[in-house]
N, C-alpha and C positions, 0 to 999 in steps of 0.2 A: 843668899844672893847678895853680892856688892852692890853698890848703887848704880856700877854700869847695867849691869842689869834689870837693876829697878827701874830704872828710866824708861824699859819698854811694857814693862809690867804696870805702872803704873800708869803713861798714856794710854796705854790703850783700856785700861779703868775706866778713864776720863772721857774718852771716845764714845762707850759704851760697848767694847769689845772688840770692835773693828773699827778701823781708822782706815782713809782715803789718802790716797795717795794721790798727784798732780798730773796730770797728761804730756801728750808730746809738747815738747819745747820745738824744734825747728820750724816743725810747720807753723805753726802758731805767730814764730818771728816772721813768718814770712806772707804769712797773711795780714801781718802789720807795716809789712813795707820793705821787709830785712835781704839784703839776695846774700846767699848763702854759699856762691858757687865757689867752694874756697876749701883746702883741705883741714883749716881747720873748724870748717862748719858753722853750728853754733856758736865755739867760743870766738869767731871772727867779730861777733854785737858786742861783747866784751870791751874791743877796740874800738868799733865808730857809732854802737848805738844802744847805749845798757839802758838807756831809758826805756828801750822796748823791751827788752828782756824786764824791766821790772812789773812792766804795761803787762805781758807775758803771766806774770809770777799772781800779780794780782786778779788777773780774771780767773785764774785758777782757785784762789782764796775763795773769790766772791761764787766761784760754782762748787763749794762747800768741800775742798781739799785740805788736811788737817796737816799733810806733809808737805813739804814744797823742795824738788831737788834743783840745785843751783844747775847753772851754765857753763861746766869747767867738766862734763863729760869726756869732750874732745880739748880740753886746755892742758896741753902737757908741757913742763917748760922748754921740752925739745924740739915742742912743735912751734913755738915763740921764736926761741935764736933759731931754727931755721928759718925765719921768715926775718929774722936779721934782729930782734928783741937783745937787749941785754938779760944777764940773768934777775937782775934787780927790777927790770919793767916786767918780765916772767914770771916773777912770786907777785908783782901789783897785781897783774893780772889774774892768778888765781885769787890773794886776797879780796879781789874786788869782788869776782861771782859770788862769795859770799856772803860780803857787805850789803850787793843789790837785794839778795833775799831776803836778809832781814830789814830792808827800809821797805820791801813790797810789804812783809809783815809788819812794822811800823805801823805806813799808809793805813793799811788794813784795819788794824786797831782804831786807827781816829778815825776810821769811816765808820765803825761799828759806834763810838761813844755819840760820831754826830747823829745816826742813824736813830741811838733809842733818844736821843733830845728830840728831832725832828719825828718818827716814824719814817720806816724806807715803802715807798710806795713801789719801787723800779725794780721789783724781783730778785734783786743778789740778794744773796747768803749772807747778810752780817748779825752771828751771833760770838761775840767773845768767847773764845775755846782756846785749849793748848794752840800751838801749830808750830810742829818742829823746824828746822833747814836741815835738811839732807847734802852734806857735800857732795857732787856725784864725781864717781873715779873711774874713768872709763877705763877699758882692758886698753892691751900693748898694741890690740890687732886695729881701734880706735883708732891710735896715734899713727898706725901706718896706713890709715884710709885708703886700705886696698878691700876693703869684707873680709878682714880675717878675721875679725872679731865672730863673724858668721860660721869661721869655719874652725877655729882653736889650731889651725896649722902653721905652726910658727918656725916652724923645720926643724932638722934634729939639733942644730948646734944652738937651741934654746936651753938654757939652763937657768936654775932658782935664783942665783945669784943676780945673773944678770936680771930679769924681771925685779928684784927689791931695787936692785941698784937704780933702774928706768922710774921706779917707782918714787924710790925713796924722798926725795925733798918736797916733791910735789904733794904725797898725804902728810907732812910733817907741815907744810908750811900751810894748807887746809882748817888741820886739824889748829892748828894757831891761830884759824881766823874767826873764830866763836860758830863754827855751827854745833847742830845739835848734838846730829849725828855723822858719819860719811857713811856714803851708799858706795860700794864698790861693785860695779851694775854691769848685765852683762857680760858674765865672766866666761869663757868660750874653754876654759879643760882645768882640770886638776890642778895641773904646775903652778899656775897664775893664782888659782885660790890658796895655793899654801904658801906664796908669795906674800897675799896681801895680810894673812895669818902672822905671819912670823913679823913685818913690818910693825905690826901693830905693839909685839913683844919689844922686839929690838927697839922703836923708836918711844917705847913707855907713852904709847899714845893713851889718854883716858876719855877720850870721846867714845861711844858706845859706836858701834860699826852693823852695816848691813852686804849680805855678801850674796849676791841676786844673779843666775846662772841663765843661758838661754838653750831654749831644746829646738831641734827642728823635725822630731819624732817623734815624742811626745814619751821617750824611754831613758836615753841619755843625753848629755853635755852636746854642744854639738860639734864638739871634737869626735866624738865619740867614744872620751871618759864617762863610767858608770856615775850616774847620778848618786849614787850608795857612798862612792867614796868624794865627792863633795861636798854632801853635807854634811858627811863626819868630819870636815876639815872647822865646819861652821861651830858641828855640835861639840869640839875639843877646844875651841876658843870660849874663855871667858869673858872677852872683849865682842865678841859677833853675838850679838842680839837678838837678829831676824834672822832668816835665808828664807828662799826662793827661788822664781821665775820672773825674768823679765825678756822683753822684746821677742815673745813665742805666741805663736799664732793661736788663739781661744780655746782652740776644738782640743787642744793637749793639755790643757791646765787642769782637767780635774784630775786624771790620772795622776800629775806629776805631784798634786799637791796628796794624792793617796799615796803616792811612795815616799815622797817629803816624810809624812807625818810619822810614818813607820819608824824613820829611823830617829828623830829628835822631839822633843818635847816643847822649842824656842817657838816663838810667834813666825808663823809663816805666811810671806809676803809674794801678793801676785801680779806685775802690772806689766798684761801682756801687750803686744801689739796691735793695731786693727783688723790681722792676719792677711792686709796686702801682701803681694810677694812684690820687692825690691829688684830692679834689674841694674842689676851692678855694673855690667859694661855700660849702659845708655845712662848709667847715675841717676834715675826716676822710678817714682813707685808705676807699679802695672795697674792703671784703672780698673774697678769693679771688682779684683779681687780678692774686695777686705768683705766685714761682716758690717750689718748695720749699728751706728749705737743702739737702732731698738733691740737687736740681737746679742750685741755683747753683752749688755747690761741683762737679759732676761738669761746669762750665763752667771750673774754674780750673787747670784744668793745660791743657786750651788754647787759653788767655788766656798761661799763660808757657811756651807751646809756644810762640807766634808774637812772643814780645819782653817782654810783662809784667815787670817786674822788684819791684814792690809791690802786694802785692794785699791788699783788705780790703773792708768793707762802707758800707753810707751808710744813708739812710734805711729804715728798717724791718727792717735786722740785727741781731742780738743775739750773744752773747756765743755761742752755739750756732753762729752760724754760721760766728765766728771760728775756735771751736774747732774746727769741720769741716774750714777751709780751713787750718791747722797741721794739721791731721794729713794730708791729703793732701798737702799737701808735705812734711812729714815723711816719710811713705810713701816720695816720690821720689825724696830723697832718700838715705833708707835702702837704697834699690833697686842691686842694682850694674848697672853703666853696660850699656849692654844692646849 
């Protein structure tokens, strides 16, 4: 193994075998005051309000998250000059989502050293541990905030080319901004993951990469590319680390992580949704029908019964549920070996 991929062999060493992952971003900004009504979502706090996104990044530290993905999901520099950005404020803009993360981690650290001066009476999590930054790279179907990301249908005049090209500067100039790793999250069909593969060759990127797929079957991609041939796309790159599921609703994750494991050996990373369904014409989640975090979380120990190696949340998690899913594996940790 090269050091790219010791980097993930080794924290998750340090973790204790399974490492947490961070919950939704949006909601979260917007339970902190953030309005969002903007195509480009999340990365619009980039622009008028990264103090919340760090405010964001730290609750998630302090409810025992070992990974933390930046705010540059929906930040793509085309979605900037469309909105009139130069290309120069476009690369700030991504360099910054991953600045903010690591001064949340900063933060974090001096709240842990004042913590063991003082003792913490006020229930967060601060015990000094790794805690990587995830650059997150959302798909094409993202940037065109119509749910296509939902659906991998990007019409037939999509080709590989064009997807690196959309891609290209935006992971090069990421990848330059000190994260740990990039999570390229979300990936909705084949085309797009061998996309971000070859990217990685072509631009001699040496950040370790995570390349994280959504189902809405709990069988394939939700293009309706075989799952088989996505993760061989993962399991042929020397640079992809992890793979998985992300943003798929609970009740399909242990299946997906049984057909995951069959085919690659790499640490496999699960961080699904709250299994609301999304009403995409009205742009609002559907009430009531997600799972509880007491539910999700009584799902995460047999998510890494069966291979899980990362586990965390996606859209419509919070900081509650992170903290649920640490302390059940804490728990199992703590447990002697039975």
């Amino acid at each position: 193994m090269g050091p790219v991929e010791n980097l993930m062999s080794d924290f998750l060493r340090q973790c204790g075998g399974v490492a947490v992952i961070d919950g939704g971003l949006a909601t979260e900004l917007e339970r902190h005051g953030a309005n969002l009504n903007d195509p480009l979502w999340s990365a619009k706090c980039l622009l008028t309000s990264s103090h919340l996104i760090r405010t964001v990044h730290l609750d998630y530290l302090e409810a025992g998250a070992d990974i933390i993905i930046t705010a540059s999901y929906q930040a793509t520099i085309q979605g900037f000059e469309n909105k009139g950005y130069s290309l120069e404020e476009s690369e700030n803009l991504l360099r910054k989502s991953v600045e903010i993360a690591r001064e949340a981690r900063e933060l974090y650290y001096n709240n842990c050293r004042e913590a063991s001066a003082e003792g913490n009476p006020d229930g967060r999590i601060l015990n000094q541990r790794p805690i990587l930054v995830a650059a997150s790279v959302g798909s094409y179907g993202a940037y065109l905030a119509d749910g296509s990301e939902y659906s991998g249908d990007y019409g037939d005049a999509m080709d590989l080319e064009f997807l690196k090209n959309f891609h290209r500067r935006r992971v090069k100039v990421l990848a330059d901004s000190g994260p740990d790793l990039i999570a390229f999250e979300t990936v909705p069909n084949e085309l797009e993951a061998q996309a971000f593969a070859q990217l990685l060759e072509e631009e001699d990127i040496n950040i370790p990469a995570w390349l994280s797929f959504n189902s809405k079957d709990g069988v394939n991609v939700v293009s309706g590319d075989a799952l088989s041939e996505c993760v061989a796309i993962a399991e042929s790159s020397n640079k992809i680390v992890a793979v998985g599921i992300n943003c798929t609703p609970p009740r399909f994750i242990r299946d997906l992580i049984l057909s995951t494991k069959k085919l690659t050996d790499k640490p496999i990373l699960i961080y699904p949704n709250s299994g609301e369904s999304y009403d995409a014409d009205r742009k609002e989640w559907v009430q009531n029908t997600g799972v509880s975090d007491k539910d999700f979380v009584s799902y995460v120990n047999k998510w890494c019964e069966v291979g899980a190696s990362l586990v965390g949340g996606c859209c419509r998690t919070t900081p509650h549920t992170i903290r649920s899913i640490y302390e059940t594996l804490s728990s199992k940790s703590a447990a002697p070996p039975s």
